[in-house]
C-alpha positions, -999 to 999 in steps of 0.1 A, spaced: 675 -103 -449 643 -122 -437 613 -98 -425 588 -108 -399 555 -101 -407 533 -88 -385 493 -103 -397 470 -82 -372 434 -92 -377 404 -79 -354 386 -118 -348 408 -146 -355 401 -174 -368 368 -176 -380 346 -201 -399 340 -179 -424 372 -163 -435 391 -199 -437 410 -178 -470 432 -160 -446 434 -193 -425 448 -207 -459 470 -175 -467 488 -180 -437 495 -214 -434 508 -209 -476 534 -183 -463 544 -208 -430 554 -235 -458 573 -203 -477 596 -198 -448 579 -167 -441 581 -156 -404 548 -145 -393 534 -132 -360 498 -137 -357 481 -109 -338 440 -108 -331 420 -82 -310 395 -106 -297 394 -141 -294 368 -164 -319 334 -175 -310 321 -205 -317 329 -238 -333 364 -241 -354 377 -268 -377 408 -289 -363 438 -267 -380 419 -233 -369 423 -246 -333 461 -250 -338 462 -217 -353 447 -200 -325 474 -219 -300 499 -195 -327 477 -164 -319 485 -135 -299 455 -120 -285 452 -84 -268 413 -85 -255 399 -81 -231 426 -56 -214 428 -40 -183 419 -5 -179 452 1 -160 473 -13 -193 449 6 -218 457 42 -193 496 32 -190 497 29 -230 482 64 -236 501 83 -208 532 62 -223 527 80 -257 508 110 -248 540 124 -222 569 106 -238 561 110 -280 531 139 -278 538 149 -312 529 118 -328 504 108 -305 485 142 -306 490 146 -345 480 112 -350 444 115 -335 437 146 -351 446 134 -386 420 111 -375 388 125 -360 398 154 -389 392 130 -418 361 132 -437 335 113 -417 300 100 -435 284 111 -397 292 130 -368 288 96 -345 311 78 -369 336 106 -353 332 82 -316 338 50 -339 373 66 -351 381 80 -313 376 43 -301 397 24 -331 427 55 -321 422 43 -285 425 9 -293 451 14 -317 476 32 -291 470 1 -266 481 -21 -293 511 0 -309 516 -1 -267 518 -39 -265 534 -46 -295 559 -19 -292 590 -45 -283 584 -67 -309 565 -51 -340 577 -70 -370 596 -58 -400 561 -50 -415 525 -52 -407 497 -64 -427 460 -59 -417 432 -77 -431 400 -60 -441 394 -27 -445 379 -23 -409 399 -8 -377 423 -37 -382 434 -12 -415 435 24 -391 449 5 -363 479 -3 -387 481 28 -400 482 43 -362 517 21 -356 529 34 -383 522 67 -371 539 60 -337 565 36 -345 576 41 -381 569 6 -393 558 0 -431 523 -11 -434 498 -29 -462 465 -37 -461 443 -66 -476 409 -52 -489 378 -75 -493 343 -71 -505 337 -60 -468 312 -37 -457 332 -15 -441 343 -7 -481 309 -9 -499 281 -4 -475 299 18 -452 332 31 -464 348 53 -438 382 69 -444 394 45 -471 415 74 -487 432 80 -456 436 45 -443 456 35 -475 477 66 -486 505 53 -464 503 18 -468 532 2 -487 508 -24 -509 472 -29 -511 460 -57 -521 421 -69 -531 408 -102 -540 388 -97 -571 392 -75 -603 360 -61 -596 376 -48 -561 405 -36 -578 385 -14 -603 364 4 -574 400 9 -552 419 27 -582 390 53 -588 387 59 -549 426 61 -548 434 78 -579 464 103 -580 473 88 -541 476 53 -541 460 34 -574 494 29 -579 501 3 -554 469 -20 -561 475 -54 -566 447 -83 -579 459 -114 -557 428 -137 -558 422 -165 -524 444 -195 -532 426 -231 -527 445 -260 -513 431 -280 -540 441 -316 -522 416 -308 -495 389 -301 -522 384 -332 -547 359 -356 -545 365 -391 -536 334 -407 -544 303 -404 -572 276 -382 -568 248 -395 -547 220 -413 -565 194 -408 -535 173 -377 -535 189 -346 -552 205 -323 -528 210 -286 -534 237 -274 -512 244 -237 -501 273 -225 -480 271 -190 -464 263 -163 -436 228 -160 -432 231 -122 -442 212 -103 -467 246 -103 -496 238 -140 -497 205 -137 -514 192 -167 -490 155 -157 -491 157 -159 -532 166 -191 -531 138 -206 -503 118 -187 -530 132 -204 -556 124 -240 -538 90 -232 -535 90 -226 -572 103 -262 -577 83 -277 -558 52 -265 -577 69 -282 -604 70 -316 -581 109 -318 -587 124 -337 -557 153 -322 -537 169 -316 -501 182 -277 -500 205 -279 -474 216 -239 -463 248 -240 -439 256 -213 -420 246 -188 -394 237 -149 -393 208 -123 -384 187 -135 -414 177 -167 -396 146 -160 -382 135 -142 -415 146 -176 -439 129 -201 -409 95 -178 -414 96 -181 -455 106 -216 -454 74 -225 -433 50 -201 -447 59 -222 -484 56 -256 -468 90 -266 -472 100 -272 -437 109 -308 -452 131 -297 -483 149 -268 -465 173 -273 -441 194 -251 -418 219 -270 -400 235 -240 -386 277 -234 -390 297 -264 -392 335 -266 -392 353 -271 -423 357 -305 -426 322 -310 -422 319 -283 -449 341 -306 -476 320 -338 -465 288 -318 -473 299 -310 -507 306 -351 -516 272 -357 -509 258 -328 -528 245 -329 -564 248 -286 -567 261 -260 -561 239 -226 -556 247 -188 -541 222 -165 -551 244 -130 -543 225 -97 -541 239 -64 -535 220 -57 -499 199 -25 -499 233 -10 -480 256 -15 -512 271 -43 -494 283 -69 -516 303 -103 -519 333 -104 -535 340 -137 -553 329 -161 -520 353 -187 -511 327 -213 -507 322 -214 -549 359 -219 -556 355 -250 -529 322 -261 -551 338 -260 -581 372 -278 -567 348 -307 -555 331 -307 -593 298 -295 -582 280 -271 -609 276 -240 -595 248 -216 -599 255 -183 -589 242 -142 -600 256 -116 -620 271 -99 -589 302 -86 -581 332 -100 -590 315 -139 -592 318 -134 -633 352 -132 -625 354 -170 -617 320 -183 -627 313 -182 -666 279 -188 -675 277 -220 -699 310 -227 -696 319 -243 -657 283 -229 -641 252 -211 -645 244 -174 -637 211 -155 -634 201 -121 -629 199 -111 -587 167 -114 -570 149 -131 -595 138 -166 -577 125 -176 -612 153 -179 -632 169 -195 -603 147 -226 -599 146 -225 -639 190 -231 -637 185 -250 -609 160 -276 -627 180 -277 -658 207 -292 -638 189 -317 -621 172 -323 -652 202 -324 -673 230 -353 -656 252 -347 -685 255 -306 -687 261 -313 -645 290 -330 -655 307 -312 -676 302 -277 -660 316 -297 -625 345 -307 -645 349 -274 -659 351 -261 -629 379 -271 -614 396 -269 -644 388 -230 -637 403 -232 -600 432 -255 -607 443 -230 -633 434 -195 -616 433 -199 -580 468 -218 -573 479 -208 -533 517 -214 -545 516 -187 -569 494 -163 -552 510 -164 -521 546 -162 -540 527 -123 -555 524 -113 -516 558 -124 -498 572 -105 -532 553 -74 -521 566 -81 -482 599 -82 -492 606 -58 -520 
């Protein structure tokens, strides 16, 4: 019997979670039947395809105060006894503050208006991504309508920095799946004896004929090429730092930093106070295709990830396995699950976190050294041709669906 799957996301789709763009459009080519379901609506610029996938999108924000009343009267008179026991397992769960208790009474209300508007046409399953009110609203329809849910857990803050719940979100859910070993290993000690038993490893799958390179590496000026939020888990500032080291050393370059977040201000401030306001550049986000073009005309790859001063943390970022598709040498920390994918000597460079020094130092030995470029590029896609197939990681989740 074929399922429809129910994907409910909270912001959909975004520049920087193209992996779930990728996971979806991998189970459309499976036969899978999927219903797309987003809280809000995007912001911003979006490549071609995620415009098409937003025409596939159901969204439920902004809603009408009359819809959002009708849904809780709905379940509040007609089913009280799961609607009642349903917020207080909630606001009963162990909560890191007493505000975070108004954070879960908003998610419950939000999760009864959308158990309320999806309540004629659920799915066979749902599956939330993120560990974030995406994963509690699932668990609140299956409180109220008795459909199976499973929940895809990233390197999100909502797990490391500020976990909330995580026991009780997944006790119930019928699969879990993470995207990194290193993921995996923290889940299975937070969910032992309830749930460890239903982890699964199924790393991001790269279309790997949208990431190869068509031409040579440019011969102009050297540019180092970085592909990220502008958020503190990037380890931006380390690497501004490290440019400034370089270019005490009078190696030429073009660092070009694409993305947006909070830390702009901060990076724009270090990169003029160091005199590089004509090596550093910060173009901003760009859509994806832009992204891919970026990459041909790179000569490396870097992503300095730090664990932030919250615990937040990266997982294994998408934007490396894209570098190392596109043959770029990557240089990267020890942080996280990146070890997972990036092995140092063999397809890229690591260095400790935080330490801008033995960043420029990797950095100029690749520059400095065409040959050792080359063969960690090659290397490298070796890695993600090998590891990071779509086909077969999509094949480990629609296996999950439907067992």
């Amino acid at each position: 019997m074929t399922k429809r799957i129910t994907y409910l996301l909270l912001t959909f789709p975004k520049l920087t979670t193209t992996f779930v763009d990728r996971e979806i459009l991998a189970l459309h080519e499976k036969g899978i039947e999927l219903q797309i379901v987003s809280l809000r609506r995007p912001g911003g610029p979006l490549s071609e395809y995620q415009e098409q996938l937003q025409q596939q999108t159901r969204y439920l924000y902004p809603a009408r105060w009359r819809t959002m009343l009708a849904a809780h009267l709905y379940y509040g008179l007609l089913h009280p006894a799961r609607y009642f026991s349903t917020v207080f397992h909630l606001l009963t769960s162990p909560h890191p503050t007493i505000l975070s208790h108004r954070r879960t009474l908003r998610h419950f209300i939000e999760g009864i208006y959308t158990t309320y508007m999806l309540r004629k046409n659920p799915g066979d399953h749902i599956h939330a991504h993120f560990l974030n009110e995406s994963a509690t609203i699932a668990l609140i329809i299956n409180r109220m309508l008795g459909i199976p849910y499973s929940v895809t857990v990233h390197a999100s803050g909502e797990f490391f920095a500020t976990p909330m719940m995580v026991r009780e979100k997944l006790a119930d859910a019928k699969f879990i799946a993470t995207c990194t070993r290193h993921n995996w290993n923290c889940l299975a000690e937070v969910g032992k004896d309830l749930f460890e038993d239903r982890l699964m490893v199924n790393y991001h799958g790269l279309d790997i004929s949208t990431y190869q390179r068509h031409q040579a590496k440019p011969l102009r000026k050297p540019v180092i090429l970085c592909v990220g939020q502008l958020r503190e888990r990037k380890g931006l500032i380390y690497l501004v730092k490290a440019c400034a080291i370089l270019q005490k050393r009078n190696i030429d370059f073009i660092c070009r930093i694409i993305g947006e977040g909070p830390e702009r201000a901060q990076l724009e401030e270090e990169i003029n106070q160091a005199g590089l306001s004509q090596k550093v550049e910060l173009p901003g986000a760009l859509p994806q295709e832009e992204v891919v073009n970026q990459y041909e005309q790179a000569n490396l790859f870097v992503l300095p990830a730090v664990m932030a001063e919250s615990g937040d943390q990266d997982g294994i970022p998408n934007v490396i396995l894209e570098a190392m598709a596109m043959e770029l040498p990557v240089v990267s920390t020890w942080s996280s699950a990146i070890p997972e994918v990036v092995h140092d000597q063999h397809n890229g460079l690591l260095v400790p976190q935080k330490d801008p020094g033995a960043l420029a130092d990797a950095i100029a030995r690749l520059l400095q050294n065409q040959k050792l470029s080359e063969q960690l590029g090659m290397a490298g896609r070796k890695t993600v041709l090998a590891n990071f197939d779509p086909m077969r990681n999509i094949q480990m989740l629609v296996d999950a669906f439907m067992d």
